[in-house]
N, C-alpha and C positions, 0 to 999 in steps of 0.2 A: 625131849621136846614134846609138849603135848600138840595132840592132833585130837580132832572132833570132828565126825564122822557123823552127818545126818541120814537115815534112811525114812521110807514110808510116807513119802509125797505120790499124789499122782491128778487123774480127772475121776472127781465125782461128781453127784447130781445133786442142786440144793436137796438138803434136811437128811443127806448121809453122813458119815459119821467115816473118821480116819485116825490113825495112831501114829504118829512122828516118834522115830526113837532116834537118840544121838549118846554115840558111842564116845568115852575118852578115854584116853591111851597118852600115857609117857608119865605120870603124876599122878600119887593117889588122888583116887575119885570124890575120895569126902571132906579133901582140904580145900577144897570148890562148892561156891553156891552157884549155881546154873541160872540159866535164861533162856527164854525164847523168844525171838523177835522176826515179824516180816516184812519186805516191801515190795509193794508193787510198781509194776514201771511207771514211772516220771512222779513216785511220791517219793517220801523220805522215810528211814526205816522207824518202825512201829516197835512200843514194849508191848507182847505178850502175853507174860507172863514169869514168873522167877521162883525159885525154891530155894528152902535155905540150906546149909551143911548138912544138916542131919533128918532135912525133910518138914520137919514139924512146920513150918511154916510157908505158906505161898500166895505169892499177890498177884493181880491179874489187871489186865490193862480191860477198859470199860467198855470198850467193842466186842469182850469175848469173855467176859464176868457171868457165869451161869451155863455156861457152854461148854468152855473148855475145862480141861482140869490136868496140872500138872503135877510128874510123879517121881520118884527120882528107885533106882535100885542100888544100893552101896555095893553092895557084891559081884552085879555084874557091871559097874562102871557107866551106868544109862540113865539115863535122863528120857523121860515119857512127855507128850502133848499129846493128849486124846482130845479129838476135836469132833464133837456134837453140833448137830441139827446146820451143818453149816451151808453158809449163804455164800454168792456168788460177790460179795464182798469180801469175802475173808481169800480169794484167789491172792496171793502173791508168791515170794520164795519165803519160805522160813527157813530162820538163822538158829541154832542154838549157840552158846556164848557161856563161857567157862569167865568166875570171877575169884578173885584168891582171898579178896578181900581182907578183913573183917572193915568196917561193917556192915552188915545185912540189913537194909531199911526198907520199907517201901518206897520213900522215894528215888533213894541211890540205885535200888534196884533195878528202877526202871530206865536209866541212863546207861546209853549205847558207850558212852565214855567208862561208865563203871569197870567194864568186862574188858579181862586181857587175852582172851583167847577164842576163836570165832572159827565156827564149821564154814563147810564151803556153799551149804545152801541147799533147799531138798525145796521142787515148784508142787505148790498145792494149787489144781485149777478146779474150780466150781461151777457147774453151769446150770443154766435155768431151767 
């Protein structure tokens, strides 16, 4: 059974800087192209960001294009969001999100539907 394990949410202060790791377990790591997605209360959930199988490729949802930057480790099974200069906007939970796919697009990527496997959620708050 794969499980996905978010760590490294917490309270920072706008224009700090944080690293979301999410761990997966039960299923090689590289027959998955990842995700990262958040929501905050009473919105609906957000694409953040996605990477492909073997890395080389990654798209970014337009609220966090130049900020964020996503990373993958084949070896130790993890998936990175390192999160720059960020604003009291980007407070929500962040989700990482396991997809078995193929194929890897920019736009499928960004669909909550794409992904068959979903961490339990890691709260990033921001304050001013």
């Amino acid at each position: 059974q794969v499980q996905l394990v978010e760590s490294g949410g917490g309270l920072v202060q706008a224009g700090d800087s944080l690293r979301l790791s999410c761990a997966l377990s039960g299923r090689t790591f590289s027959s998955f192209a990842l995700g990262w997605f958040r929501q905050a209360p009473g919105k609906e959930r957000e694409f953040v960001a996605a990477i492909s199988y073997t890395g080389g490729v990654q798209y970014y949802g337009d609220s966090v294009k130049g900020r964020f930057a996503i990373s993958r480790d084949n070896a130790k099974s993890t998936v990175y969001l390192q999160m720059n200069y960020l604003k009291p906007d980007d407070t929500a939970v962040y989700y990482c999100a396991a997809d078995e796919g193929p194929p890897f697009t920019r736009a499928s990527s960004s669909w909550v539907t794409t992904y068959d496997f979903w961490g339990q959620g890691t709260q990033v708050t921001v304050s001013s």
